[in-house]
MDTraj code that builds the backbone (N, CA, C; nanometers):
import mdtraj as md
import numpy as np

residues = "UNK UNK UNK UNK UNK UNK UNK UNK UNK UNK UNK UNK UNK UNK UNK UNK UNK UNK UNK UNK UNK UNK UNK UNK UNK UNK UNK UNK UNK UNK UNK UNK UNK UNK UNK UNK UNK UNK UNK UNK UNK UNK UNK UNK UNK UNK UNK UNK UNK UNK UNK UNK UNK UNK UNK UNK UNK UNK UNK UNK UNK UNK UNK UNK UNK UNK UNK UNK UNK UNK UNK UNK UNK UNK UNK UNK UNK UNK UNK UNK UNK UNK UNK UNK UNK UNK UNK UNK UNK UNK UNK UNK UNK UNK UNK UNK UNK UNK UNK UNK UNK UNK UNK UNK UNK UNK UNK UNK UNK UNK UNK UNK UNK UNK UNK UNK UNK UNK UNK UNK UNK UNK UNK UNK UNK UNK UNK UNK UNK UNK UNK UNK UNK UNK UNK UNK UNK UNK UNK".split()
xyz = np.array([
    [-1.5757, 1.1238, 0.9178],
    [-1.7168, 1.1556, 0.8992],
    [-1.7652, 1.1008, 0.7664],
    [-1.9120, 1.0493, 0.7529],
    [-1.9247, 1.0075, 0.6516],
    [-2.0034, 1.0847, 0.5743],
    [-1.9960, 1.0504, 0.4210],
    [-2.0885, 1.1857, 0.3497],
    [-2.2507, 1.2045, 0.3584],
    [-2.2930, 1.3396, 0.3730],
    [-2.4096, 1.3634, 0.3852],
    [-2.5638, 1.3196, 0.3894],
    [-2.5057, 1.2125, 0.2543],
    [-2.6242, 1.1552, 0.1682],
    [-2.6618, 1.0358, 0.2782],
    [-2.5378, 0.9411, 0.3297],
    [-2.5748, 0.8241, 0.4278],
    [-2.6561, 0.8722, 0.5464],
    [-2.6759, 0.9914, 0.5864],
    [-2.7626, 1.0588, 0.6990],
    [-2.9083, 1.1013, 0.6430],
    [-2.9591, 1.1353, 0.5392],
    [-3.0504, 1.1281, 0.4471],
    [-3.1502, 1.0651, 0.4590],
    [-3.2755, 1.1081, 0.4799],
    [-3.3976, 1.0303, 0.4930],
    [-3.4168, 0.9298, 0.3603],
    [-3.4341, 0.8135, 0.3531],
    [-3.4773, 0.6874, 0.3198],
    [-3.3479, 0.6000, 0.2739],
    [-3.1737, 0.6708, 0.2959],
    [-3.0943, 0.6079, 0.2925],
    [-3.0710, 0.4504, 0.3959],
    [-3.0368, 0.3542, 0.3372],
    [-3.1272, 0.1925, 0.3809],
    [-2.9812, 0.2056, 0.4795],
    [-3.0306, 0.2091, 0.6200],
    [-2.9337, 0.2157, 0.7603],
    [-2.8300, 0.0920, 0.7371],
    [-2.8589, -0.0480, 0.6969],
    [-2.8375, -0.1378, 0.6825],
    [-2.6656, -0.1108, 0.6305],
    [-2.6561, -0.0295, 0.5374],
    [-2.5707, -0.0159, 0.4315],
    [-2.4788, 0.1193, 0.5216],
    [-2.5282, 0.1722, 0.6160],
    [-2.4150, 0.2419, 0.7050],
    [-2.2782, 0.1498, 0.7472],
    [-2.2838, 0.0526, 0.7819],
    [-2.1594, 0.0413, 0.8175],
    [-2.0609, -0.0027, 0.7079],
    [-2.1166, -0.0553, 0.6249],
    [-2.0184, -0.0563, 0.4577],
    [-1.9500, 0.0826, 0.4264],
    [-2.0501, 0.1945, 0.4476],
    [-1.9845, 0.2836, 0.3599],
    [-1.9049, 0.3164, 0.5035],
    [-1.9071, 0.3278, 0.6018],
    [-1.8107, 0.3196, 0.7412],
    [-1.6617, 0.2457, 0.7224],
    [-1.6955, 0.1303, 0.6873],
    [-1.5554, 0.0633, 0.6752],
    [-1.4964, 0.0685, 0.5428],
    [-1.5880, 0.1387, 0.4409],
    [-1.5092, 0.1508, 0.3237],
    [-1.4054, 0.2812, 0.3572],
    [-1.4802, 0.4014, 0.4034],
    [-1.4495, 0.5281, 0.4187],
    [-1.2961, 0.4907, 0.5423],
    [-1.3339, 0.4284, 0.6372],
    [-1.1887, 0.3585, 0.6870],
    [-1.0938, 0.3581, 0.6368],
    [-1.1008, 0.2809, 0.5463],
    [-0.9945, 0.1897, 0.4762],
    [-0.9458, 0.3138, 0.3341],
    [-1.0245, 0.3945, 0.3268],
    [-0.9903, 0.4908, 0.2189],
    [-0.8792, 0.5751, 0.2735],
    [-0.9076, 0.6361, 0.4780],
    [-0.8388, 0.6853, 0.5034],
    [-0.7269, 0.6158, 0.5796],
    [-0.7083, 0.4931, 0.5602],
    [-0.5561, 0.4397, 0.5968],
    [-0.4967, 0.4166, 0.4993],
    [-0.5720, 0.4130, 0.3468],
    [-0.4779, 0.4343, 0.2466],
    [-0.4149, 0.5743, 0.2170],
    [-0.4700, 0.6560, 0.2341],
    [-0.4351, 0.8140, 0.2533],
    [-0.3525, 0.8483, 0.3431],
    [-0.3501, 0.7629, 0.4846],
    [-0.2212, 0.7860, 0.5697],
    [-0.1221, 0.6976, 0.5359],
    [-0.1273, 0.6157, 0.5070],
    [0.0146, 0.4885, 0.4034],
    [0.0897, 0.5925, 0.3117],
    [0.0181, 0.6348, 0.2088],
    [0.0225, 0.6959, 0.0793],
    [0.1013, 0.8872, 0.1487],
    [0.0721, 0.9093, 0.2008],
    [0.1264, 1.0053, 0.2790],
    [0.2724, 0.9734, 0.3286],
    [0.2610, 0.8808, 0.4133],
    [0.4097, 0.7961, 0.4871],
    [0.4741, 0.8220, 0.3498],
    [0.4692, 0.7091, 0.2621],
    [0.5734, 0.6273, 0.1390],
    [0.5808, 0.8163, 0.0798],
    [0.4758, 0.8795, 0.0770],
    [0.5137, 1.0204, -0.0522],
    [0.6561, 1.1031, 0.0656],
    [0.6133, 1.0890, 0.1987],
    [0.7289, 1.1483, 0.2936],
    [0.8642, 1.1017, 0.2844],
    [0.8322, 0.8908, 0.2544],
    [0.9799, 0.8930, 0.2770],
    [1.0352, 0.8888, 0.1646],
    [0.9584, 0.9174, 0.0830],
    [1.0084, 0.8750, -0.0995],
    [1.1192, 1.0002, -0.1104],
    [1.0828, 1.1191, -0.0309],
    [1.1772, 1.2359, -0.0718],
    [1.3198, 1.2500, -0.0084],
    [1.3388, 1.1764, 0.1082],
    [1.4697, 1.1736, 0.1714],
    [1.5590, 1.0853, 0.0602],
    [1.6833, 1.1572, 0.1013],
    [1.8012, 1.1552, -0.0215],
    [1.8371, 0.9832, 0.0142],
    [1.8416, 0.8882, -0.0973],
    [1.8773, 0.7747, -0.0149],
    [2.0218, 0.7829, -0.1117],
    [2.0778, 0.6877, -0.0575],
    [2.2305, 0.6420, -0.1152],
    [2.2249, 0.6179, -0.2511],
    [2.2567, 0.6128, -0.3523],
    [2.2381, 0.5973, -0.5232],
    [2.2499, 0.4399, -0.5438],
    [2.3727, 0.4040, -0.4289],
    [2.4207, 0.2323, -0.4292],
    [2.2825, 0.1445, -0.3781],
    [2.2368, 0.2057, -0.2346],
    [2.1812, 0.1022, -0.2064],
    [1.9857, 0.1302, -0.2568],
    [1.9524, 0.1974, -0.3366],
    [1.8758, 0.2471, -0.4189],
    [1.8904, 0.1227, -0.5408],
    [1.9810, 0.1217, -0.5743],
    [2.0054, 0.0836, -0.7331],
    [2.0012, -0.0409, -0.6972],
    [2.0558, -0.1085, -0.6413],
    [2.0022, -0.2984, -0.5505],
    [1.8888, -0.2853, -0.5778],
    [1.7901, -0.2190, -0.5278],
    [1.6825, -0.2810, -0.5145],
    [1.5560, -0.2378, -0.5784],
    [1.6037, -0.1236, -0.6703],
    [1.5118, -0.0610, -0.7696],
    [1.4103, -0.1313, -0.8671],
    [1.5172, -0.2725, -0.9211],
    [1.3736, -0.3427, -0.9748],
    [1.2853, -0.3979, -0.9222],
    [1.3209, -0.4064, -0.8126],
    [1.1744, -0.5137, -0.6880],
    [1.0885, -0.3837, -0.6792],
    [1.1689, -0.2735, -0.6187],
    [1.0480, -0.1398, -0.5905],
    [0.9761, -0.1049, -0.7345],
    [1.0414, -0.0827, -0.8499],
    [0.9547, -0.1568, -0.9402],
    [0.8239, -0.1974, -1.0489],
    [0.8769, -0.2794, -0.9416],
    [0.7960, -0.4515, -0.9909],
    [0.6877, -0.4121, -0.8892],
    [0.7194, -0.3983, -0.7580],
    [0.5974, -0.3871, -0.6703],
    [0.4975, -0.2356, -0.7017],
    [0.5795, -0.1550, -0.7312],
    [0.5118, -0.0301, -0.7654],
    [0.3771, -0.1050, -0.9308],
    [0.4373, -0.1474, -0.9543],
    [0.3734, -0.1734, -1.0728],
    [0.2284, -0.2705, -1.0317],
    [0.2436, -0.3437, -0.9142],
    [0.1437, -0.4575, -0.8888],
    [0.0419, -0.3932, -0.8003],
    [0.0777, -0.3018, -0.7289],
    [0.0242, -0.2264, -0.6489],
    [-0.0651, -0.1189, -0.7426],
    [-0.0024, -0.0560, -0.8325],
    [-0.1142, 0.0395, -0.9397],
    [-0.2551, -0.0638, -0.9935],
    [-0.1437, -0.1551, -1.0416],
    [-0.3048, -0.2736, -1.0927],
    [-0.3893, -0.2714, -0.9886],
    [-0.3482, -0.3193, -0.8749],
    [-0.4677, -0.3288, -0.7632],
    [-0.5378, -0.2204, -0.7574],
    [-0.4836, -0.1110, -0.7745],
    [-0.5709, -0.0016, -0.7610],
    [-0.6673, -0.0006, -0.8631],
    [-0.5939, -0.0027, -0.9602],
    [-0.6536, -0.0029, -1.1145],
    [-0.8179, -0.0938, -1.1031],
    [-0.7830, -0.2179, -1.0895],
    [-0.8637, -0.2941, -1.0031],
    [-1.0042, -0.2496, -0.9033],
    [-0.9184, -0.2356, -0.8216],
    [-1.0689, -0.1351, -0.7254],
    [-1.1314, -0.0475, -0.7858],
    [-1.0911, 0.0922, -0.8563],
    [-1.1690, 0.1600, -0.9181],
    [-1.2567, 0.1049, -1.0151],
    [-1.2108, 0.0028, -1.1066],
    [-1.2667, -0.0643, -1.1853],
    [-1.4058, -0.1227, -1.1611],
    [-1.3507, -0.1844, -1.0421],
    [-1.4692, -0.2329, -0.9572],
    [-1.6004, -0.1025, -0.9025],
    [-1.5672, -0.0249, -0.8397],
    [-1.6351, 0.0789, -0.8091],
    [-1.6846, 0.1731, -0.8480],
    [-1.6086, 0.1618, -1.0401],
    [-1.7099, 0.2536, -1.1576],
    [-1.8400, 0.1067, -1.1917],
    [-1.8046, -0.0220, -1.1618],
    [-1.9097, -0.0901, -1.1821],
    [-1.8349, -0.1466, -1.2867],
    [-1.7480, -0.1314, -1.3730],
    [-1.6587, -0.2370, -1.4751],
    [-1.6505, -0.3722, -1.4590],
    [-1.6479, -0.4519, -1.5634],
    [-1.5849, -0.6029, -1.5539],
    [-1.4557, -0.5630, -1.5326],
    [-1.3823, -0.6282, -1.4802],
    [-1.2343, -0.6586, -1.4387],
    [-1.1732, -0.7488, -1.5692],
    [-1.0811, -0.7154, -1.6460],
    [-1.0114, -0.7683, -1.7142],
    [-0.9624, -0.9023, -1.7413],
    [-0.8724, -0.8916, -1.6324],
    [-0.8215, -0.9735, -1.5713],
    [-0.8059, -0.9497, -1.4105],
    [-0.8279, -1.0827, -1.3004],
    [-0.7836, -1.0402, -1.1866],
    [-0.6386, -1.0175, -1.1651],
    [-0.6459, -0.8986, -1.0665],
    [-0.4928, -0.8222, -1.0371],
    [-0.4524, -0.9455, -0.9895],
    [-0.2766, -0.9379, -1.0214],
    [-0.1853, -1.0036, -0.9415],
    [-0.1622, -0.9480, -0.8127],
    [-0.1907, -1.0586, -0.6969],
    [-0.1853, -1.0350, -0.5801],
    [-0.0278, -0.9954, -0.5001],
    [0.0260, -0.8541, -0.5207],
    [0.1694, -0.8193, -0.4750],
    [0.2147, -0.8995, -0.3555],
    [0.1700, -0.9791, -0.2827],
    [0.2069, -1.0448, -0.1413],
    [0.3892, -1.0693, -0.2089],
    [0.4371, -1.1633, -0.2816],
    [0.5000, -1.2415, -0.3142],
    [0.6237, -1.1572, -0.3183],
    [0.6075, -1.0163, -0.4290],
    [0.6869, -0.9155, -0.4668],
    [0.7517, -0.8635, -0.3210],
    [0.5915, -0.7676, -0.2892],
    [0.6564, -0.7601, -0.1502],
    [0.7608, -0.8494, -0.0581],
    [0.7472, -0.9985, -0.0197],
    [0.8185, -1.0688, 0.0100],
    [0.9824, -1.1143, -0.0290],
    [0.9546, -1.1060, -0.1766],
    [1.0970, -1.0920, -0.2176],
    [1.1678, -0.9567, -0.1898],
    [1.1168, -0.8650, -0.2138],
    [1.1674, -0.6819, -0.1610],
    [1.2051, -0.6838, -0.0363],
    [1.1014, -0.7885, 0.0645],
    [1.1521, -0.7523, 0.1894],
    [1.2935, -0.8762, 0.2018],
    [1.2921, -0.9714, 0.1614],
    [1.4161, -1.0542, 0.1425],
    [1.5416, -0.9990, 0.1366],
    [1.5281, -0.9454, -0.0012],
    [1.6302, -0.8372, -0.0404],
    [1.6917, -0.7654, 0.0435],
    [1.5967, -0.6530, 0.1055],
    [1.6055, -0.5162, 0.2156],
    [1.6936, -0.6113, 0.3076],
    [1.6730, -0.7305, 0.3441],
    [1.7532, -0.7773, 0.4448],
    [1.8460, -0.8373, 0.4308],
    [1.9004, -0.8530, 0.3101],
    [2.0175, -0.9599, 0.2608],
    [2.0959, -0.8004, 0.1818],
    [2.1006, -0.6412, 0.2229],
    [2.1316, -0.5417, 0.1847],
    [2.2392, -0.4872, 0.3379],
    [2.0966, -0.4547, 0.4290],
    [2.1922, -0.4405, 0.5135],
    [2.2610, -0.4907, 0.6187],
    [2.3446, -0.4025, 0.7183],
    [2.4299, -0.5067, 0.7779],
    [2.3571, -0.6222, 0.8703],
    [2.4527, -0.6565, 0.9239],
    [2.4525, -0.8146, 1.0265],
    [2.3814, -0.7444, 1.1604],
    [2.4572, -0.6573, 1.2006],
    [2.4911, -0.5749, 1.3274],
    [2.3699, -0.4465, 1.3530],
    [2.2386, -0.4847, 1.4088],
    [2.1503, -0.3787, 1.4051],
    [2.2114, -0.2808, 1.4806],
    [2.3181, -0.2626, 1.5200],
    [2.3494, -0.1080, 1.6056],
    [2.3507, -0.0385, 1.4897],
    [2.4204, -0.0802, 1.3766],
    [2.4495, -0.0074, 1.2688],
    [2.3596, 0.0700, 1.2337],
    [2.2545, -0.0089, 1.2371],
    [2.1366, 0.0911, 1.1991],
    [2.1174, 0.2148, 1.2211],
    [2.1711, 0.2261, 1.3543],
    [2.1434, 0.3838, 1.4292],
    [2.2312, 0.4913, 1.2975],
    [2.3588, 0.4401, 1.2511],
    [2.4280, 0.4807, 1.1947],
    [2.3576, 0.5462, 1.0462],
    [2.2826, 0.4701, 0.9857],
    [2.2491, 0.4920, 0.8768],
    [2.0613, 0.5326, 0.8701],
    [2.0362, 0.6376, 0.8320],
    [1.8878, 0.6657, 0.8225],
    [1.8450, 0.6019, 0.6916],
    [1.9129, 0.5364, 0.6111],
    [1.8839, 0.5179, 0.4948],
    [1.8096, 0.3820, 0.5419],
    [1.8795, 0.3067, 0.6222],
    [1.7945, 0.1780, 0.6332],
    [1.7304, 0.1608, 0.6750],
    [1.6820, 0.2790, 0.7654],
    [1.5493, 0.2653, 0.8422],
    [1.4441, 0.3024, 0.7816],
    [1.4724, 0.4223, 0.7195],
    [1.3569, 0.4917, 0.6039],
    [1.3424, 0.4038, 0.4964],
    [1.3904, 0.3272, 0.4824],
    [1.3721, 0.1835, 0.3434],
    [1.3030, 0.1304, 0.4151],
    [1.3020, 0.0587, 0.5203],
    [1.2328, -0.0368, 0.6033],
    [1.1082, 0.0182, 0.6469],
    [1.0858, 0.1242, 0.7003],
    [0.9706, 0.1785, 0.6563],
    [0.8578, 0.2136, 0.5606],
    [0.9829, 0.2771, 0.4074],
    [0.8839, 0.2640, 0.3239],
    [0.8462, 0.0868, 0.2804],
    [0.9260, -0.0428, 0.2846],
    [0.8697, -0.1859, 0.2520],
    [0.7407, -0.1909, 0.3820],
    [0.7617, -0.1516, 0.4529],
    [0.6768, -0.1757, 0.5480],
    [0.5159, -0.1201, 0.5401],
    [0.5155, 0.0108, 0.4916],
    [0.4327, 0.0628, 0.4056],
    [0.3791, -0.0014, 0.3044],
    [0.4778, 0.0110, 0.2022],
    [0.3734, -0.0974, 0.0387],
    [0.3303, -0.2298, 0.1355],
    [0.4306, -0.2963, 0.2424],
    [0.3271, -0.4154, 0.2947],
    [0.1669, -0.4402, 0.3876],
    [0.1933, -0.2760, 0.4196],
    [0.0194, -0.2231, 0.4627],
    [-0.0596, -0.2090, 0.3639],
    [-0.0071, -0.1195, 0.3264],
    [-0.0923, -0.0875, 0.1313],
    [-0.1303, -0.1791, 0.1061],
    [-0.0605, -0.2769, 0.0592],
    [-0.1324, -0.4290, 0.0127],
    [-0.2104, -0.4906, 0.0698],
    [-0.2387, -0.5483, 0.2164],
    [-0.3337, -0.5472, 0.2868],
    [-0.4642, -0.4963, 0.2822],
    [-0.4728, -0.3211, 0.3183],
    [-0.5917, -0.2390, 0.2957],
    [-0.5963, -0.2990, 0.1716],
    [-0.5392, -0.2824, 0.0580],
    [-0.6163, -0.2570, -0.0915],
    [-0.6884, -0.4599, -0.0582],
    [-0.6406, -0.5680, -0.0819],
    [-0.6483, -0.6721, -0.0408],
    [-0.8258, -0.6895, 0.0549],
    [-0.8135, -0.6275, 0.1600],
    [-0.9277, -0.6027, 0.2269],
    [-1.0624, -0.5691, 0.1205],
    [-1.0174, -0.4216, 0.0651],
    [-1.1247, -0.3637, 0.0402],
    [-1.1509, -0.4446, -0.0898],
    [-1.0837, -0.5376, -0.1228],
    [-1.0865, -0.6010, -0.2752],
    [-1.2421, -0.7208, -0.1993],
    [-1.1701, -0.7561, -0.1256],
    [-1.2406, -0.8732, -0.0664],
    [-1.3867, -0.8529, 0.0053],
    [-1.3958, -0.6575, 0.0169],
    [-1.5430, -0.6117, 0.0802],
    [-1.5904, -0.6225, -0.0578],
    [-1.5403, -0.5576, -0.1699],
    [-1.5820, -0.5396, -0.3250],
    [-1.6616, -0.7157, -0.3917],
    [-1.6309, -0.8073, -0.3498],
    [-1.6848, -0.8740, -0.4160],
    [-1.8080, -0.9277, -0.4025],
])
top = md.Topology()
chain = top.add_chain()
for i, resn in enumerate(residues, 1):
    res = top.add_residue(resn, chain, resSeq=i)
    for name in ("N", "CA", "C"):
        top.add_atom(name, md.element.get_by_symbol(name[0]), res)
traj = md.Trajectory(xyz[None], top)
């Protein structure tokens, strides 16, 4: 639902579906951000954690800028500098994730750890997208 004010006599109709697809995209970051806070709490292995902790990171870190970024944008701020676009990070993380576990996807069944990893990369690689999107409605 969208807020009150867009239903409002002399609010310019024109500008309904912006705040529609912004309000979208706010709440698929809220269901992403939900996922990654769910799987962030399952116990993962300390070993296969510690592999790949500086990519998660590195990407955690590129992903705040973007945010940093949008708000910036949406208090009406100059932008600093433009955010570094996480695509790349992500890509190497997901490299990684796969040069971690085994050969043999039965295995998988075996281990929840690699599925809940693969989920949460799969996640920051939505995240990036939406934020990406709404960067690209912002300008």
């Amino acid at each position: 639902n969208m807020p009150d004010c867009v239903y409002e006599r002399g609010f310019n109709s024109a500008l309904q579906t912006g705040y529609q697809f912004f309000l979208m995209q706010i709440e698929r970051v809220s269901d992403i951000l939900f996922s990654m806070h769910r799987l962030s709490h399952y116990c993962y292995e300390k070993e296969l954690i510690a592999k790949i902790r500086p990519m998660l990171l590195l990407c955690a870190d590129n992903i705040n800028a973007f945010f940093i970024s949008v708000v910036a944008v949406l208090e009406l701020k100059k932008l600093v500098q433009e955010p570094v676009d996480p695509e790349q990070v992500i890509a190497d993380l997901h490299q990684q994730y796969f040069a971690i576990i085994p050969a043999h996807l039965e295995l998988l069944d075996l281990r929840r750890d690699y599925v809940y990893l693969a989920a949460f990369i799969y996640n920051l690689r939505d995240l990036r997208n939406v934020l990406v999107k709404m960067g690209e409605a912002l300008r």
